[in-house]
Backbone as CSV, one residue per row, in Angstrom:
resi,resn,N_x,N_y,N_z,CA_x,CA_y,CA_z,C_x,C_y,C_z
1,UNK,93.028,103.458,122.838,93.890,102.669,123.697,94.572,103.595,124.700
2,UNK,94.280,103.121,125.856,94.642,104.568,127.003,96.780,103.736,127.567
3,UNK,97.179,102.883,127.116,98.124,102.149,127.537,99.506,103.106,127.359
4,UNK,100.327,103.047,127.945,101.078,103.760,127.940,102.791,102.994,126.739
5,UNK,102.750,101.842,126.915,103.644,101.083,126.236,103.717,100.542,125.249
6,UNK,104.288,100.953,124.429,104.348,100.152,123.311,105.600,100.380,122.589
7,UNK,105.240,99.001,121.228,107.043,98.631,121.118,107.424,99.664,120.022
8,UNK,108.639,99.527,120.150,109.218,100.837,118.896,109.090,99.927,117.503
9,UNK,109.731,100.969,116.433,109.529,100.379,115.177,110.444,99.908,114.822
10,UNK,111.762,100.043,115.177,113.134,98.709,115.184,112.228,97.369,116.033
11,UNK,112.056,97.076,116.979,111.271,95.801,117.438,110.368,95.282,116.635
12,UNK,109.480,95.951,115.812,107.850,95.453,115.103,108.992,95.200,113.975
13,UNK,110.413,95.702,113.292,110.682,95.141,111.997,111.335,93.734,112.421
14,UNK,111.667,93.993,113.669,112.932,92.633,114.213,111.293,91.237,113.876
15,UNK,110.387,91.567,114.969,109.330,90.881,114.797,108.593,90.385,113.434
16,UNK,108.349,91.789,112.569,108.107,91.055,111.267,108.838,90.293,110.208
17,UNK,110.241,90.644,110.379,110.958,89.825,109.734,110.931,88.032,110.543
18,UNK,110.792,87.697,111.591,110.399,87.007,112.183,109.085,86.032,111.763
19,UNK,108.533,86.537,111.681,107.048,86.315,110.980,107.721,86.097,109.685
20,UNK,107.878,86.606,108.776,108.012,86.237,107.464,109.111,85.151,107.317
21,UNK,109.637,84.674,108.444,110.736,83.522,108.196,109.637,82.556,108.923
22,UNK,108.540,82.466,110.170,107.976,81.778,110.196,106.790,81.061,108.881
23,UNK,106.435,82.018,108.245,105.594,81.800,107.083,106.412,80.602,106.089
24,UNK,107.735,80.683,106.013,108.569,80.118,104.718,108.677,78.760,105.371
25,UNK,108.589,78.560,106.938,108.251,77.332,107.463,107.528,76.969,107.031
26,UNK,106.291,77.863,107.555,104.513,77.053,107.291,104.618,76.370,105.366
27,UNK,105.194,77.649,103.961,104.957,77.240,103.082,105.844,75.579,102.574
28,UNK,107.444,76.039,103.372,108.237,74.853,102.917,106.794,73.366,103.360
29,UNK,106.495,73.346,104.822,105.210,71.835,104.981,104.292,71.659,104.363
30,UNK,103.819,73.115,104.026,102.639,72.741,102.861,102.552,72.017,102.180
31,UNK,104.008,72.439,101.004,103.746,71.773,100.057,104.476,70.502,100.353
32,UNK,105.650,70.347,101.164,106.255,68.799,101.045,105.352,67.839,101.859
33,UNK,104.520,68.222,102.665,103.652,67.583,103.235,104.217,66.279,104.088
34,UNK,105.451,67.048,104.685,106.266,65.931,105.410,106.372,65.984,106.812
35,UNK,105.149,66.410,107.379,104.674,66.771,108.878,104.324,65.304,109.293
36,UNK,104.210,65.394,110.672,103.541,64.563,111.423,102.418,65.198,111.972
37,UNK,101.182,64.494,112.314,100.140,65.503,112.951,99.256,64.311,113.950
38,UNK,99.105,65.213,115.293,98.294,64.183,116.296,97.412,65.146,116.760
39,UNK,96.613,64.360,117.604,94.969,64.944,118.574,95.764,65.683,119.540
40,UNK,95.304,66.678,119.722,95.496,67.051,121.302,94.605,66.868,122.150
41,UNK,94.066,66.836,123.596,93.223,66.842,124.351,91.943,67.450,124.388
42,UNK,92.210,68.878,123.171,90.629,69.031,122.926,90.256,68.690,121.798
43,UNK,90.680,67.482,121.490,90.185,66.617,120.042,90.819,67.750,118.713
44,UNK,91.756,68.560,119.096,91.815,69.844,117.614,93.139,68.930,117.139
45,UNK,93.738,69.413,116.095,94.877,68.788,115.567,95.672,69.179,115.623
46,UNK,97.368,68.744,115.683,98.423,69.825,115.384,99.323,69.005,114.972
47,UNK,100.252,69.735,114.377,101.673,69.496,113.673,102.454,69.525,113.684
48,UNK,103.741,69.019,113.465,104.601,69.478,113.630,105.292,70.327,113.056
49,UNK,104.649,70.736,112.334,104.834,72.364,111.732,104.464,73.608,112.597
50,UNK,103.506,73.468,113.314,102.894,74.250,114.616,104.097,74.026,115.435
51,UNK,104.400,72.798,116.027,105.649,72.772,117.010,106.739,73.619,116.504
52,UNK,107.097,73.444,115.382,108.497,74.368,115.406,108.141,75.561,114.916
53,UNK,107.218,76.132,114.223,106.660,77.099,114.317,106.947,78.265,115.918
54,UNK,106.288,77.193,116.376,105.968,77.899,117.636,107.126,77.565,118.594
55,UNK,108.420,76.891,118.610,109.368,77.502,119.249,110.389,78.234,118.565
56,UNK,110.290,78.601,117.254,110.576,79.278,116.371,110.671,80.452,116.876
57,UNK,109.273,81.396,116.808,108.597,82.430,117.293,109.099,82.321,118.751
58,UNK,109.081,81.680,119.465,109.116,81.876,121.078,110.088,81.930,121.459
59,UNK,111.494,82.011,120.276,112.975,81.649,120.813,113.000,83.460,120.480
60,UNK,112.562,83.577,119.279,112.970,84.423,118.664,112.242,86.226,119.436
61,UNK,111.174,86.125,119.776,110.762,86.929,120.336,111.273,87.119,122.054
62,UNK,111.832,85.953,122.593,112.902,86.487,123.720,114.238,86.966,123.573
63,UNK,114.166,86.598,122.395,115.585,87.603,122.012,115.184,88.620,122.272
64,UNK,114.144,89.140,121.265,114.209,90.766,120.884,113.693,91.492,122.066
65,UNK,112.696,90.837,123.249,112.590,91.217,124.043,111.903,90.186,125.327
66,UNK,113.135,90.369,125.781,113.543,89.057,126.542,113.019,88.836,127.873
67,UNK,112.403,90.334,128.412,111.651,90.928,129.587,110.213,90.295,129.570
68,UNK,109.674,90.006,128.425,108.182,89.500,128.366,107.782,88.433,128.275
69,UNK,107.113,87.552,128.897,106.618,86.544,128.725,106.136,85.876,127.340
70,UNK,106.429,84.482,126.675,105.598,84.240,125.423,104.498,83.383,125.911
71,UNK,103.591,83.641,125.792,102.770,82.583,125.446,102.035,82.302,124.432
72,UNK,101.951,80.672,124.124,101.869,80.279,122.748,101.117,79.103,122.850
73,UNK,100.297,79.147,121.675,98.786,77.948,121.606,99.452,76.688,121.847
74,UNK,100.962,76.125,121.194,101.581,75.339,121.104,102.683,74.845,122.376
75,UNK,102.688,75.776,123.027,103.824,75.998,123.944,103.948,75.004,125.500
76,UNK,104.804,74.476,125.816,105.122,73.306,127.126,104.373,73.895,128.177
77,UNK,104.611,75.575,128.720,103.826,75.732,129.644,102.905,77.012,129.141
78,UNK,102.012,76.803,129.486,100.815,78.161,129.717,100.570,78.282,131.105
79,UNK,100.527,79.880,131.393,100.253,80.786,132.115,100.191,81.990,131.595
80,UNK,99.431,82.431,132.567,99.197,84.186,132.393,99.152,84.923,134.059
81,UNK,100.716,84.647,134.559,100.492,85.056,135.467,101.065,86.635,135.325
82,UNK,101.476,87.545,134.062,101.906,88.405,133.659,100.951,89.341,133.437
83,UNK,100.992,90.513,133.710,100.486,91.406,133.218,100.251,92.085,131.781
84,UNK,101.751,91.597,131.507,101.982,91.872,129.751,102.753,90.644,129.270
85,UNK,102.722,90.238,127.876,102.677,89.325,127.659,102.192,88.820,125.777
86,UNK,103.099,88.589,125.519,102.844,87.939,123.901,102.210,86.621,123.574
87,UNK,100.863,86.969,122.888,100.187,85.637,122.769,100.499,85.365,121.217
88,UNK,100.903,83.758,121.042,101.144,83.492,120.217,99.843,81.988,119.110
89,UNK,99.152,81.783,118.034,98.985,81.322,117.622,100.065,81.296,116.320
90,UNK,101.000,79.909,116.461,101.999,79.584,114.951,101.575,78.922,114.085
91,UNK,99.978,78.121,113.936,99.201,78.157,112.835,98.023,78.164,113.285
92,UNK,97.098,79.100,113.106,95.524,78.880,112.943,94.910,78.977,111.681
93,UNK,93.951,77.744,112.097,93.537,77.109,110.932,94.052,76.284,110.396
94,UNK,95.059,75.366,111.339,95.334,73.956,111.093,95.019,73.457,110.336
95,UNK,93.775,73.295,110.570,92.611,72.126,109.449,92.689,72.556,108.116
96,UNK,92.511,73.705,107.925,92.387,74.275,106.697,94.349,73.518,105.826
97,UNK,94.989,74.342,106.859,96.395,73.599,106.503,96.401,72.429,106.151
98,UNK,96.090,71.477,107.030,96.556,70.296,106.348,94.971,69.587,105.576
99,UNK,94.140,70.255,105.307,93.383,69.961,103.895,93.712,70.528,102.768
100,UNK,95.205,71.083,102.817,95.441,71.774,101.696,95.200,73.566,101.597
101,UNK,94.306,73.753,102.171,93.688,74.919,102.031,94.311,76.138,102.573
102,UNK,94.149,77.234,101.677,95.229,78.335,102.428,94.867,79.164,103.281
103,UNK,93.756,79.443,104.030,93.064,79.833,105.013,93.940,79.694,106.583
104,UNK,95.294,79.851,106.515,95.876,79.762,107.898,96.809,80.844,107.731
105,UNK,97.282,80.950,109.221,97.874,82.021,109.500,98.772,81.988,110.759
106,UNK,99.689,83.334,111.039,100.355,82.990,112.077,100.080,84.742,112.536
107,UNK,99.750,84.243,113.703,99.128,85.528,114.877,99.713,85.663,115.986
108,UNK,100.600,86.789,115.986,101.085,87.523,117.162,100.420,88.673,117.586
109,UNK,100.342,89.086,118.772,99.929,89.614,119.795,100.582,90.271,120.768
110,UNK,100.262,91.302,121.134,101.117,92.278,123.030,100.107,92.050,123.326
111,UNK,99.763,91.752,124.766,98.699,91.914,125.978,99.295,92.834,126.777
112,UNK,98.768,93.915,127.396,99.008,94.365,128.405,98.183,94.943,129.551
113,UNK,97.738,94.361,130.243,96.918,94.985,131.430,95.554,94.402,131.031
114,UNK,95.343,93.560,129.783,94.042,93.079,129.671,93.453,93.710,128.315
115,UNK,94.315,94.244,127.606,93.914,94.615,126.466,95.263,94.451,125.234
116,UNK,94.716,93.899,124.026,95.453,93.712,122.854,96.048,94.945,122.423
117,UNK,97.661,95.198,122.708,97.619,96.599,122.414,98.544,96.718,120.667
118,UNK,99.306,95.622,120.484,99.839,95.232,119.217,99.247,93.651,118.639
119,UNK,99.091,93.882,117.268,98.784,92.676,116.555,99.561,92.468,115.168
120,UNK,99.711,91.485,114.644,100.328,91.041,113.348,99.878,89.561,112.601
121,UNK,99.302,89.869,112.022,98.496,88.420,111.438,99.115,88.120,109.808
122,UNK,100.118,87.320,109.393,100.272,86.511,108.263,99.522,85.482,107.981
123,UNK,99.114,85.452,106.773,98.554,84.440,106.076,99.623,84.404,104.680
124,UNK,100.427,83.611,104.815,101.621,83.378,103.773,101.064,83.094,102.601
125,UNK,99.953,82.108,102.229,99.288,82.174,100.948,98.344,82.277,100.543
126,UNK,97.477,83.061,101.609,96.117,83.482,101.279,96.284,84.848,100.193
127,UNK,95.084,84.576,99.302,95.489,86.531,98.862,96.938,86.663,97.733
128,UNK,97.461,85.652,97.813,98.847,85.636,97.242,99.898,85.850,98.107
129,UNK,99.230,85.853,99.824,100.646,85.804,100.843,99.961,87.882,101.470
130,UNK,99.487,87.520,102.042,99.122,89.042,103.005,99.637,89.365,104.672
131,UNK,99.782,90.326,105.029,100.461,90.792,106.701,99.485,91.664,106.902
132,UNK,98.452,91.581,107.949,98.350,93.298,108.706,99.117,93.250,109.696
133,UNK,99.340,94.476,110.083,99.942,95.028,111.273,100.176,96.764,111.627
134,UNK,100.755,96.628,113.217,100.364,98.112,112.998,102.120,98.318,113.862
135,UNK,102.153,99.987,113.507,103.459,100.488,113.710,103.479,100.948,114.756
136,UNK,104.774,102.025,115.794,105.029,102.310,116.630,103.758,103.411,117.198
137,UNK,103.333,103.953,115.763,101.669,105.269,116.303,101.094,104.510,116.415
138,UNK,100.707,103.324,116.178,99.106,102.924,115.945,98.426,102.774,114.723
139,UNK,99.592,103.162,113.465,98.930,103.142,112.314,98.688,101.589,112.236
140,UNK,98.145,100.979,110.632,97.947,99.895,110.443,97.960,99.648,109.044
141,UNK,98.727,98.456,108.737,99.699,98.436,107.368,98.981,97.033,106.766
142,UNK,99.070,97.348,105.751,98.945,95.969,104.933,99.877,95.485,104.107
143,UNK,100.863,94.400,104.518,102.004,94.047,103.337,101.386,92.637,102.462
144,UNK,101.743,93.112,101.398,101.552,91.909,100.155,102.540,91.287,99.968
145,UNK,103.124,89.838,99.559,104.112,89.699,98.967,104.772,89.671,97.937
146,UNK,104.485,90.889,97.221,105.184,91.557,96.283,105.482,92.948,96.429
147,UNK,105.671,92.408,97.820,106.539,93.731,98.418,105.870,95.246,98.697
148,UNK,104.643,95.188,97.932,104.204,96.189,98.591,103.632,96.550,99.822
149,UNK,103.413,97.680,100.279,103.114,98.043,101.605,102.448,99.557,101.584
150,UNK,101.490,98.796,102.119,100.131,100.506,102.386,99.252,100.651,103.322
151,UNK,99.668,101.557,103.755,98.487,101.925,105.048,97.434,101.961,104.881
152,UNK,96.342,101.150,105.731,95.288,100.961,106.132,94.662,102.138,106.682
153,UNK,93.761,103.079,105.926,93.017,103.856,106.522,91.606,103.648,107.061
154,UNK,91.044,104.780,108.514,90.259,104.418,109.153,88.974,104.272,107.906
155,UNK,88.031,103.623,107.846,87.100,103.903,107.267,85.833,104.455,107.036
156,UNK,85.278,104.719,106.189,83.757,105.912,106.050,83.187,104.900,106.887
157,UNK,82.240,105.050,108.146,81.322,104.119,108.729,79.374,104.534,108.061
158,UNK,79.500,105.322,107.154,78.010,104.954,107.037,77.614,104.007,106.126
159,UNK,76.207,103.882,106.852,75.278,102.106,106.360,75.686,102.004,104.594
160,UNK,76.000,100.822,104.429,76.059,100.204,103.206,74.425,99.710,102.480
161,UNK,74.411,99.786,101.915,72.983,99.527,101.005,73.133,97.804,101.170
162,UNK,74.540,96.923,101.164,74.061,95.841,101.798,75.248,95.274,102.552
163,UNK,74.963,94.781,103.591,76.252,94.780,104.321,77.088,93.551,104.514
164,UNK,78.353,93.480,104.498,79.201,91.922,104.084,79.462,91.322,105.593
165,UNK,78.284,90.562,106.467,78.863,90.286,107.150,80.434,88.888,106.934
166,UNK,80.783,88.666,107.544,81.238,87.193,107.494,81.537,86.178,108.968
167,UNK,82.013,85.131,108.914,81.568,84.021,109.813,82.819,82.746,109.641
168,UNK,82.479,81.810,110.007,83.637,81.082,110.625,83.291,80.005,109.321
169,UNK,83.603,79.061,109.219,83.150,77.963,108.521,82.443,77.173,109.040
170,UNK,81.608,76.614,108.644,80.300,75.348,109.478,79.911,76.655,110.665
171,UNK,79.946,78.049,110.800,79.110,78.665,111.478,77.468,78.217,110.844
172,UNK,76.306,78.422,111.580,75.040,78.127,111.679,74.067,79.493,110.970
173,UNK,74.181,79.055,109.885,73.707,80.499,109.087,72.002,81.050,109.914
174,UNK,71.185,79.936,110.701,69.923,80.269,111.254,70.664,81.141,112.301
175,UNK,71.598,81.288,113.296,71.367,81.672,114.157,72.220,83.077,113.819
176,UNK,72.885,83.132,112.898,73.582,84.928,112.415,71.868,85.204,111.947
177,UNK,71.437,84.762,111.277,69.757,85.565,110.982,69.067,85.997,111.721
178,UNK,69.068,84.921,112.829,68.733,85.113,114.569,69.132,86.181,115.042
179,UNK,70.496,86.211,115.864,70.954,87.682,115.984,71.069,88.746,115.364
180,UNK,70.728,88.815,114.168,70.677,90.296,112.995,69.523,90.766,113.226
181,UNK,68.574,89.756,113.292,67.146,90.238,113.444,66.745,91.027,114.506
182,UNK,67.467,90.084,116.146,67.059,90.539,117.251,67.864,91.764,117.799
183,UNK,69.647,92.084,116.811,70.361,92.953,117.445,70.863,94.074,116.588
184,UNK,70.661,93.326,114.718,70.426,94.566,113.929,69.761,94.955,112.707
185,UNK,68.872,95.058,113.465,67.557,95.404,112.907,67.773,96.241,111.530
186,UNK,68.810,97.274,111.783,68.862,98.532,111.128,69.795,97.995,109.954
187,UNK,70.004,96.344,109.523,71.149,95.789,108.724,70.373,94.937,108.209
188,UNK,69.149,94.357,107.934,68.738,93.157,107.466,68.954,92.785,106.317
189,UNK,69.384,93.859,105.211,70.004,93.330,104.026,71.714,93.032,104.112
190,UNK,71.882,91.588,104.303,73.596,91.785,104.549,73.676,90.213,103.505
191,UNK,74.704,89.963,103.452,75.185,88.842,102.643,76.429,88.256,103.519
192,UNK,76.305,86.720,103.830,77.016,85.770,104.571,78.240,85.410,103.923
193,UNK,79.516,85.499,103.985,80.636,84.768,103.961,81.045,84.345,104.712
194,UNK,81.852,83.262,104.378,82.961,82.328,105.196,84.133,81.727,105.501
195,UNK,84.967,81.681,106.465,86.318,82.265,106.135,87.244,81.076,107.331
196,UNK,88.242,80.777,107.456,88.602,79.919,108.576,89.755,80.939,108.617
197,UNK,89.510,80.482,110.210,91.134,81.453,111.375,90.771,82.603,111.673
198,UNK,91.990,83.364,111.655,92.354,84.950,111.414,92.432,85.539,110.122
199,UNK,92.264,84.637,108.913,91.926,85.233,107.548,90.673,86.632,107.826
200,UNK,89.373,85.821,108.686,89.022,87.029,108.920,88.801,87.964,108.891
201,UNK,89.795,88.183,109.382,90.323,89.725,110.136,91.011,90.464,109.040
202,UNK,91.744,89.497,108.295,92.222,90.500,106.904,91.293,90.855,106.232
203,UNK,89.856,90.088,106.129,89.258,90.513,105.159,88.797,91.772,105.610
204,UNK,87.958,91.240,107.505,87.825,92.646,107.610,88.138,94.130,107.623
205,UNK,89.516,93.897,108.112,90.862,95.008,108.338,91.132,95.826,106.574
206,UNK,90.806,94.954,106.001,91.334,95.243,104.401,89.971,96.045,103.565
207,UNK,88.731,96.193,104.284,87.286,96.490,104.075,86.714,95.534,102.942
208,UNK,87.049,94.444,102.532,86.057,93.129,102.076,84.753,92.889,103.369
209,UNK,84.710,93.494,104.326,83.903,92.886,105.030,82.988,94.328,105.977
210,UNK,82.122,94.587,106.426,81.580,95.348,107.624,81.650,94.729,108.684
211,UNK,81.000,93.410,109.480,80.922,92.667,110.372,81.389,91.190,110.178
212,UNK,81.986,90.987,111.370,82.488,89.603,111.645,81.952,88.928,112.897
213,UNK,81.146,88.072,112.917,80.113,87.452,113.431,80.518,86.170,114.165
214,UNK,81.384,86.088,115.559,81.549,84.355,115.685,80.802,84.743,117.273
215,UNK,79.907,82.610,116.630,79.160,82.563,117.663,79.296,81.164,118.153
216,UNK,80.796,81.135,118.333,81.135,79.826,119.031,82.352,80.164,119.828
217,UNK,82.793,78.831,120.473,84.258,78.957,120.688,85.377,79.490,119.971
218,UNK,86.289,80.302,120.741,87.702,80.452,120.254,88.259,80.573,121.514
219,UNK,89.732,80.889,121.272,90.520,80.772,121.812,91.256,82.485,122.203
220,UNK,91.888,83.122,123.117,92.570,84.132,122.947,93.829,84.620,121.659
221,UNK,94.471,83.442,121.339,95.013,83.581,120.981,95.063,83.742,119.244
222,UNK,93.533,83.248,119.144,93.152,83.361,117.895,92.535,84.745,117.653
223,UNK,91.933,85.998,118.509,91.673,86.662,118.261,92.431,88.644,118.554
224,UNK,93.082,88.237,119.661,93.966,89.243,120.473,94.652,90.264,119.192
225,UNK,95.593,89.557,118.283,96.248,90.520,117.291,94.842,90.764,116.742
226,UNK,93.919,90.468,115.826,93.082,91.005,115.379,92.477,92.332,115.690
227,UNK,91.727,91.724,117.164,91.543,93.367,118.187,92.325,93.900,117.940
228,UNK,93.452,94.196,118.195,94.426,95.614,118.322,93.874,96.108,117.275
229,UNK,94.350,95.673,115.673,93.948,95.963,114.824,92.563,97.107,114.353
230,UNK,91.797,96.067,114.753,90.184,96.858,114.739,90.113,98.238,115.273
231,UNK,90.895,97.831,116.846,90.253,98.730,117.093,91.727,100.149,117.038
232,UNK,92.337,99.876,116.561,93.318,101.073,115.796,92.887,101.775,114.659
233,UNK,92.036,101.235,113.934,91.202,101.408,113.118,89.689,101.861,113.268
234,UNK,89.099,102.127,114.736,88.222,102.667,114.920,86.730,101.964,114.887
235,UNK,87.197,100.353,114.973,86.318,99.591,114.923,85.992,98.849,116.313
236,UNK,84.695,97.809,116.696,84.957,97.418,117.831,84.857,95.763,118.026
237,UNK,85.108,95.374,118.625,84.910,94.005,119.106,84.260,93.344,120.334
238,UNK,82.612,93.464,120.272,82.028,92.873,121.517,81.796,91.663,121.975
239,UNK,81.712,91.563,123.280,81.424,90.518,123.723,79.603,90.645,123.382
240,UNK,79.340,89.083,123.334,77.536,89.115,123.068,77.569,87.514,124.291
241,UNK,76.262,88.055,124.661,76.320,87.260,125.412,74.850,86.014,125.119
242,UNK,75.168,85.166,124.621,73.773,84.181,123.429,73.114,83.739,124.897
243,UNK,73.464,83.681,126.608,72.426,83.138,127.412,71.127,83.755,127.788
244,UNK,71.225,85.006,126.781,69.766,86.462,127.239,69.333,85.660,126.338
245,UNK,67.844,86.279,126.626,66.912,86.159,125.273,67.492,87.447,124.127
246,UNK,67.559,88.154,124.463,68.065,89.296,123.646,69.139,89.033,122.910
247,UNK,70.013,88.453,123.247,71.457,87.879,122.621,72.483,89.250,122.941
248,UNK,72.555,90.123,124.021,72.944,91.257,124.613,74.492,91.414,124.181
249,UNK,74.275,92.350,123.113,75.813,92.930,122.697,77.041,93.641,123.964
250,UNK,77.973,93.032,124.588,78.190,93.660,125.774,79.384,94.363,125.467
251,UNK,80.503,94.410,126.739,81.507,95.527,126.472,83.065,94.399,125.838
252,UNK,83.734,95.215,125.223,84.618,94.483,124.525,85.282,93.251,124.947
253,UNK,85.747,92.493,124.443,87.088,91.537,124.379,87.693,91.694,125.630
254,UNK,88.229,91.302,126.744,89.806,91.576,127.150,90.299,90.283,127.184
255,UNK,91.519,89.869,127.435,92.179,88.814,127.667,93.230,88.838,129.120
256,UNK,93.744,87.890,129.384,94.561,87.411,130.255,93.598,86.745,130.848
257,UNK,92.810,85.861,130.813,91.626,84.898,131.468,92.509,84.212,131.588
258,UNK,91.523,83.217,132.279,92.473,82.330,133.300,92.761,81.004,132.376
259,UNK,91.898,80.510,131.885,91.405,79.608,130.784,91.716,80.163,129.448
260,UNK,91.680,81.731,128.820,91.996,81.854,127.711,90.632,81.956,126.836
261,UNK,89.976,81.124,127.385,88.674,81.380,126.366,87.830,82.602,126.023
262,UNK,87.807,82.638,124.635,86.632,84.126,124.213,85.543,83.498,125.018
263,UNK,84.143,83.875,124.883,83.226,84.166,124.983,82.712,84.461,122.812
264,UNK,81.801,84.732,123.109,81.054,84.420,121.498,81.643,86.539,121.469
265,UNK,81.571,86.999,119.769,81.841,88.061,119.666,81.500,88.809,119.037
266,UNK,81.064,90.202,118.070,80.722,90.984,116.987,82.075,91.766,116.751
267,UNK,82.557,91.712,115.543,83.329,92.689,115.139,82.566,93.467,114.204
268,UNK,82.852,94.900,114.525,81.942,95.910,113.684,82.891,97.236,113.215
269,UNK,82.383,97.784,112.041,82.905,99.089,111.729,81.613,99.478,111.074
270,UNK,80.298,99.378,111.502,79.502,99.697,111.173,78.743,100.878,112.765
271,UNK,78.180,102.155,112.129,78.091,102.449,113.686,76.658,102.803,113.763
């Protein structure tokens, strides 16, 4: 990361304590299951647990730094007419949420200049309640909720005898076979999991996983904290582009699009 800014470690605790009072939101709706939930315009769902979620987070992060723009999946206005800029998802994996399922999370993000330069992903009861995130160097932490806390080291990158990719849910298991075949050749023994949100990313970040494989839509805001992550960790995140015949692995992620939308992606720590 060639960026020159980033936040100190009084801000990332102001922020994670933040996060962990958003989580006690997400768990108090879980279980009382006393939300309201409607369509939005791209047929996805939301809640009103997402709503206050997400002015929760958006009150709270102009406090601590009041100079930066929020933007948030949930939020009255979107723009990115900022250079830098906090992207916020206050639940992904909705669905999973309100089927019960603990596969959601709450994902913060720094943008700056077009690259994810801080990330923080809770999943309050996945795992028994997990955090990555990374500190004022660049390290990258994993908190449990039982209080422990341990740094995430970079990992050994040589080939695994079989490799864990994983994938989205209702991803299309023909066409990850498809692209393994045509882009990694040198991996054909791997084994498919499946995961909803930014869970992900813990698995990957946490080494349950080598590759993370999405070959559909997302959103920026679902993936931005993740990147930082990865690639603090020495991993990468490409763009692939499925209109070649080749299915052409290209150059990373950036964000501040105009629209927000990924493009399809490979996360790898395989080299």
């Amino acid at each position: 990361m060639t960026n020159s800014f980033t936040l100190n470690n009084q801000q990332i605790k102001q922020i994670f304590d933040l996060v962990i009072e958003a989580g006690e939101i997400a768990i108090r709706g879980f279980y009382a299951k006393d939300y309201q939930t409607k369509i939005k315009k791209d047929n996805s769902k939301v809640t009103s647990i997402d709503l206050e979620i997400s002015e929760f987070i958006t009150s709270g992060l102009n406090k601590i730094l009041p100079n930066i723009e929020v933007i948030s999946e949930e939020g009255q206005k979107i723009n990115n007419s900022h250079s830098r800029f906090f992207l916020v998802d206050p639940i992904d994996g909705t669905s999973s949420f309100i089927n019960g399922g603990n596969e959601f999370s709450i994902n913060i993000a720094l943008i700056d200049n077009c690259q994810a330069i801080f990330g923080m992903i809770y999943a309050p009861l996945f795992q028994g309640g997990r955090m990555v995130f990374c500190d004022e160097k660049k390290q990258v932490w994993l908190y449990q909720n039982d209080l422990n806390v341990e740094q995430i080291i970079k990992r050994n990158s040589s080939k695994p005898d079989q490799v864990r990719l994983i994938s989205s849910r209702g991803a299309d298991e023909y066409k990850i076979e498809e692209f393994m075949n045509k882009n990694l050749s040198d991996h054909q023994n791997f084994k498919i999991e499946k995961y909803s949100s930014a869970i992900k990313f813990i698995i990957i970040l946490t080494n349950q996983a080598d590759l993370y494989l999405h070959l559909k839509k997302s959103m920026e805001w679902d993936t931005a904290a993740g990147q930082a992550l990865v690639e603090m960790l020495g991993g990468q995140m490409q763009v692939i582009d499925l209109n070649r015949i080749d299915c052409q692995i290209l150059d990373n992620l950036s964000y501040g699009k105009k629209d927000f939308l990924n493009p399809c992606f490979l996360v790898s720590f395989l080299k």
